[in-house]
N, C-alpha and C positions, 0 to 999 in steps of 0.2 A: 541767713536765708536771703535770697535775693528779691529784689524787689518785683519779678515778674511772679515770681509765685508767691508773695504774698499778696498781690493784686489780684493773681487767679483764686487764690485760696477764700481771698472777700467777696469776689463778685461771686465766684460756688455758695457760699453761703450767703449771703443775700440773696440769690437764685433760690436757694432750697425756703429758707424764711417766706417769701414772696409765693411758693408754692403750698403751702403749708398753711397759710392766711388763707389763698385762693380755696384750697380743700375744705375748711372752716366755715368759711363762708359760704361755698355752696354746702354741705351738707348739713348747714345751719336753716339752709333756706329751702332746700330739695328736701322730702321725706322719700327715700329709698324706697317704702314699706308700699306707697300709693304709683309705683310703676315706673318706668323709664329709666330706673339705673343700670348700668352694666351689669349682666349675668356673668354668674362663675363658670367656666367653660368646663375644669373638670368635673361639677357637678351637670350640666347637661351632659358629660358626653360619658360619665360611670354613675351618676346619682347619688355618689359618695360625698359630704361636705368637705374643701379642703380645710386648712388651718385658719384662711381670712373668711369664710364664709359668713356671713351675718354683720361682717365687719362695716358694712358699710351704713347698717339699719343701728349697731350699736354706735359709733360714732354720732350721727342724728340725735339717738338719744343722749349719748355724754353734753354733747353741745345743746341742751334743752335740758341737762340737769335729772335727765331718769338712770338715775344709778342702778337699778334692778331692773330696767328695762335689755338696757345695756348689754348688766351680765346675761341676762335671758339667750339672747341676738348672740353673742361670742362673749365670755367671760377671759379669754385668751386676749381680748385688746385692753384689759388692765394689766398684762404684763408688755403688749410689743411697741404702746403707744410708751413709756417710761423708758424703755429699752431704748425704743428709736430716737427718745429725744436726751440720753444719756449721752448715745452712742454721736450722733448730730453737735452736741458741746466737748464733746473729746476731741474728737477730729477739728471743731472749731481753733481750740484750744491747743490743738497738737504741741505748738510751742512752748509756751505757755507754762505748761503741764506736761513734759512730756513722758516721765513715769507714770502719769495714770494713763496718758497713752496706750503706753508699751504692756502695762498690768491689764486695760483692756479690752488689749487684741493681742494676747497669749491666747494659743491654741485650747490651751484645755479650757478656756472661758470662752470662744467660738464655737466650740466643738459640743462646750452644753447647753447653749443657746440653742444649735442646732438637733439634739438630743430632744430637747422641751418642744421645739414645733414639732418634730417627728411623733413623740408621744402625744402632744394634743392631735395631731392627725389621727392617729390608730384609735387613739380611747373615744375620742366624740363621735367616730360612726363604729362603736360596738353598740 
């Protein structure tokens, strides 16, 4: 690998790391629940919740340790927050590792990723 994209490839991750603290820490210290956080837009604009809905009041609670609060707000970001930080050390890792790489980002393990938010979509507004 060349030295320029393993330079890109660290400063992209220290980038995301650095984003991720930043996230933590405000909603460590912001409560969602008492106002001023961003509104879901497809919920104003069909009333439907989409997938991350709640997600930002459940986080709040992860980072203050209310674990059934959490699942209350979206029980869906105990699956996307493990997912995201599986998928965030793979791609770190690409080298490294790059069978688990390749195992995955196989289609049929994207395609049921993508399956599962689709069904958390449809079942949480029946």
């Amino acid at each position: 690998m060349s030295t320029h994209s393993t330079t890109t490839r660290i400063v992209a991750t220290a980038v995301a790391v650095l984003v991720v603290v930043f996230i933590c820490i405000y909603y460590y210290t912001h409560d969602p629940a008492a106002g001023g956080a961003p509104r879901c837009m497809f919920r104003l604009v069909t009333g439907y919740d989409c997938p991350g809905c709640g997600s930002q009041r459940a986080i709040h609670s992860l980072l203050h340790g209310h674990f059934g609060r959490a699942w209350a707000y979206n029980p869906f970001i105990f699956f996307a927050v493990p997912v995201g930080v599986f998928y965030l050390l793979v791609e770190t890792w690409r080298d490294r590792v790059p069978r688990l790489y390749r195992a995955a980002n196989r289609p049929v393990i994207l395609i049921l990723i993508a399956v599962a938010v689709v069904l958390w979509w449809v079942l949480r507004n029946l």
